[in-house]
Steps between C-alpha positions, in 0.01 A plus 500: 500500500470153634580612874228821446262175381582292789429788707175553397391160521631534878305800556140339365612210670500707843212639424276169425655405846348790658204474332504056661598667866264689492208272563453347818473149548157488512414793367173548324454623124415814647879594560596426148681872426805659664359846373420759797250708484397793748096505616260605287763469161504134471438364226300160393668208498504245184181339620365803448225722719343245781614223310746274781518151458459303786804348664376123413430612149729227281734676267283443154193638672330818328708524165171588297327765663765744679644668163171623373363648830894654567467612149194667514551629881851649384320684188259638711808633700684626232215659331392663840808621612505327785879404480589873466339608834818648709587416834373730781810613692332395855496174359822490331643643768798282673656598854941559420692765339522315147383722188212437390572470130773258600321299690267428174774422306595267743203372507458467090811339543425225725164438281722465216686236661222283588387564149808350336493238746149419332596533165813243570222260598288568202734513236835258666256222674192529376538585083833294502354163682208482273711581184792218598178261550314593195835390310576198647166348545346646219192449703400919449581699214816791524290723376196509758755555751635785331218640434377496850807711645458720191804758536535473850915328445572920344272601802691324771894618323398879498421477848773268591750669331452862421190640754578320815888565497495879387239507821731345722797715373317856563407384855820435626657817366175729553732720739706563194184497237200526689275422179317235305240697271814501213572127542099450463475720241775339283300117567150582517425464139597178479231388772269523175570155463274383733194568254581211310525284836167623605314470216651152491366395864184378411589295199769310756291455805276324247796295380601416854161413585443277167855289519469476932176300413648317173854431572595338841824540447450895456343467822746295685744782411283739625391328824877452583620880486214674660489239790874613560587765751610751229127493338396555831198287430370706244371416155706571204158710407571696806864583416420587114304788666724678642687682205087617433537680755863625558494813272191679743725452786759654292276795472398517868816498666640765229224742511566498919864552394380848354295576776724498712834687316530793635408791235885591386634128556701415147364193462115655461512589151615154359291312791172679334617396161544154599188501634346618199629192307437246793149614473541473083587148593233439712232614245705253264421230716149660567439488105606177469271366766219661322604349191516121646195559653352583119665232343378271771119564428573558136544122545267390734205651199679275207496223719096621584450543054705174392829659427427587124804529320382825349432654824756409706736821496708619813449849384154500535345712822165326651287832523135405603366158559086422591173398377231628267214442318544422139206692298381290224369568173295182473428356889275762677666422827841622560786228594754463730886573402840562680675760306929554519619827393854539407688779401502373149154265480136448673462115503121413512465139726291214626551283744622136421269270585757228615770706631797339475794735502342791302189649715385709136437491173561780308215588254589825375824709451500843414862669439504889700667603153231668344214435745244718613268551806167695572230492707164372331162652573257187496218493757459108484889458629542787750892572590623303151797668254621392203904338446575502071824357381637466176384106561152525685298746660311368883212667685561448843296582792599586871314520843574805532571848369808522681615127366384672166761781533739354681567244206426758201811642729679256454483430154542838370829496749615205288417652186650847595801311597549317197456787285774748721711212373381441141556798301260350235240526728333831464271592849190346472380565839077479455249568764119444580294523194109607516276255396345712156838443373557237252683228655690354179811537330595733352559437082859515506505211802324258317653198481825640691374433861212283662181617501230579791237220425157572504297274748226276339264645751541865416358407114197334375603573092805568282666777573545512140194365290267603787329109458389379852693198594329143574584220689550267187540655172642881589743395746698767658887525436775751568754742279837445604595823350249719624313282746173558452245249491399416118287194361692226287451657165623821629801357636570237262828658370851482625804701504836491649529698857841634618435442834434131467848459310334593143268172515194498335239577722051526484429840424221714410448623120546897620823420614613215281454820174681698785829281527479299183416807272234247306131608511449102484691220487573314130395174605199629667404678183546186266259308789217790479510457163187378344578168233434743182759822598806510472707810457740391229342320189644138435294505149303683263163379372328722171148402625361592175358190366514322841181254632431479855363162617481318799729386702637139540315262694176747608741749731213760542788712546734388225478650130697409184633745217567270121571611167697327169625204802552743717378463858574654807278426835373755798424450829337764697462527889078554489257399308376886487833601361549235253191615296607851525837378359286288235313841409801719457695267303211409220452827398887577516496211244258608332609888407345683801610776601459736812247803513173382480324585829250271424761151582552585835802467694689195472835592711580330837 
């Protein structure tokens, strides 16, 4: 085992010293890859497409910007199909008597070499150098170095010491087994481990860039290796990229290795199957790009709200982002907001006046769980729909009727979503609604979602008494149940709402009997009261033989009942009614009794 190990290190060992020989003495970064490539199927290098740096460019130079437009160049490829586009055979083409097909293994072979040969450097000089120095200066954490070469260690011993070497052994026996699509097959699955090192590439350029700036002993590691001949002058950046990318090549050179089979060679059926799970890879790698690149913006909006703790969730999906017009119920003029919608929320925002860190504020929040969208009819606001959520209900307005649609879209996409997923969720899918239609809740709603308010503007009376609001004493207010627009008395009532988190809330008296079950509430019947009824009798006076005087101290409105010591004393609230009280209760005292016509009427 130990002579098998020792011969292994040899063999990377020869290959890292191909990799040095390679360059040139003064060759440029241009040279930086042993990997041959016929016209017209090269492939881009690390820098990525028209991205060279210039041969005085110092080693550190451009660690911030090449990832992201690499990254979003080699999505475009991916997506496109670019890397899949085969070779022509004029320009594949190569004067000599070798096969074809083994003169692209030979040439997947040699870019494997240079491959491990980069890997040794990434992983053996690179990795290991910063991780000795991180533990005996302590001047970095461990950790950020690990995390910035991710998996890339399990990367570089597949390739090292399963791919490359079962490459190498098929090549110098192909007269005996002229074949590779089996040996692919059997290793292609685990190429799926690239996905995590992808998705991990943009998190570690940022950590590279961060401790390069912060640590100058991080960067005095750094500076040393890629200034040596091995680095080839490149940027550690540069050489990170390079596993992006190696899984598309993978793909190209195989799918000309079918091409170019002929129809009953052996090896065809297993090369197309291997091909078939290169290309799984590839869309692994493809996915996980895509998912990096989410992630990535994901952030960049917390960062943009203030990073609330109950927002921040990695499985949230950024669907529609823009501004619109907030409808008011109060302000006649319609006010700026930038809206977010998530797969799970709509957050409402302002922007921060001082904005430090955060750019918005976030007014409003309304959860996609139970929320509703539809397009209102309203003449005044032209192109405006309405968003209601279990929390709060917003009238917004767009420029356009496209803007309109385009976000109604988008919300009911959310809330479709959500419900596919929720089986609580019944389909609640609602459309345009004419404008003779009653634009409330329905009775079974109230007080289980948020309301559409009423605007001010649209009212000059209660909705419910029908009394014309003033400026000063019939002020206008708003049901939180039902949202209409009802004066103080008519709203002076509360009950608990379900989709404020059952706190008690203003409503109006309609629905306050509605979710209460009380025609009126017993404290507001015990202040209606006038200061003579009551509904349960505290005492009982026989007022036969009773004298009514006067009450204490000349109250006009006061009147006293005394017999045998006996007194008891009245107050009534008018004048007016303390005489008729006066009236009745003499001639009770004094043996009356209803039925005469000629008395009158003495009841209140």
């Amino acid at each position: 085992m130990e002579a098998a190990s020792e011969e292994k290190l040899a063999s990377v060992s020869d290959l890292v010293t191909v990799f040095e020989n390679s360059r040139a003495p003064g060759a440029g970064p241009g040279a930086h890859t042993l990997e041959h490539h016929h016209p017209g199927c090269r492939s881009p290098g690390p820098e990525g497409p028209g991205e060279k740096p210039g041969a005085g460019e110092p080693p550190g130079s451009g660690t911030r910007t090449v990832s992201r437009r690499y990254l979003s160049s080699l999505k475009n490829k991916l997506s496109s199909g670019a890397w899949r586009k085969p070779c022509q055979p004029s320009s594949c083409s190569e004067p000599g008597t070798q096969e074809p097909e083994k003169r692209i293994v030979q040439e997947l072979l040699e870019t494997e070499q240079a491959y491990v040969a980069r890997l040794h450097l990434l992983d053996q000089v690179f990795f290991q150098e910063l991780l000795e120095e991180a533990r005996g200066s302590k001047a970095f954490p461990e950790d950020v170095v690990r995390l910035i070469f991710s998996n890339l260690s399990s990367i570089y011993q597949f390739h090292a010491q399963f791919f490359l070497p079962e490459l190498q052994r098929r090549l110098d026996d192909w007269s005996a087994t002229p074949r590779i699509g089996d040996v692919i097959q059997k290793l292609a699955p685990f190429l799926k481990m690239y996905s995590e090192y992808v998705k991990n590439f943009e998190r570690a350029a940022e950590l590279l860039a961060t401790w390069t700036d912060k640590s100058p002993r991080f960067q005095e590691v750094l500076t040393r290796i890629q200034s040596s001949e091995a680095s080839g002058s490149l940027t550690l950046q540069h050489h990170m990229l390079e596993p992006v990318q190696r899984i598309p090549r993978y793909e190209l050179l195989l799918k000309e290795y079918v091409q170019k089979l002929p129809a009953q060679a052996p090896d065809r059926a297993d090369a197309q199957k291997a091909l078939d799970l290169i290309f799984s890879a590839a869309q692994h790698s493809n996915a996980a790009i895509k998912e990096m690149e989410r992630l990535q913006e994901l952030w960049e909006v917390y960062q943009r709200l203030g990073l609330e703790d109950d927002i921040v969730d990695p499985s949230n999906a950024l669907l529609r982002q823009g501004p619109l017009l907030k409808i008011s119920f109060r302000r006649r003029d319609p006010t700026e907001r930038y809206l977010f919608l998530f797969n799970n929320m709509l957050l409402c925002c302002v922007p921060r006046v001082i904005q430090v860190g955060a750019q918005f504020q976030v007014r409003t929040r309304i959860d996609v769980a139970g929320m509703k969208v539809r397009e209102l009819t309203d003449a005044e606001f032209p192109h405006s729909f309405l968003v209601s959520g279990k929390q709060r209900s917003l009238q917004l307005q767009a420029r356009s009727q496209e803007e309109m649609l385009s976000w109604m879209q988008a919300c009911q996409a959310a809330i479709d979503q959500i419900e596919k997923r929720n089986e609580t969720f019944k389909a609640a899918v609602q459309g345009p609604e004419g404008a003779a239609q009653r634009q409330e809740l329905q009775a079974e709603e109230l007080g289980l979602r948020a309301p559409q308010w009423v605007r001010d503007s649209m009212v000059t009376m209660c909705m419910r008494c029908q009394e014309p609001f003033t400026a000063l004493t019939r002020r206008r207010h708003h049901c939180r149940a039902c949202g209409y627009v009802v004066c103080a008395r008519c709203s002076d009532y509360r009950a608990e709402l379900k989709y404020d988190g059952n706190r008690p809330n203003r409503v109006c008296l309609h629905c306050y009997t509605f979710l209460t079950g009380h025609v009126l509430p017993a404290d507001r019947e015990d202040r209606r009261r006038g200061i003579l009824e009551d509904i349960r009798a505290h005492t009982s006076i026989p007022l036969l033989g009773y004298q009514v005087t006067a009450g204490p101290q000349g109250d006009p409105r006061a009147f006293q009942l005394q017999q045998s010591g006996l007194l008891y004393t009245f107050r009534a609230d008018s004048e007016e009614l303390r005489g008729r009280w006066v009236r009745a209760i003499e001639r009770a005292a004094g043996g009356w009794s209803p039925g005469d016509p000629a008395d009158g009427d003495l009841s209140d």
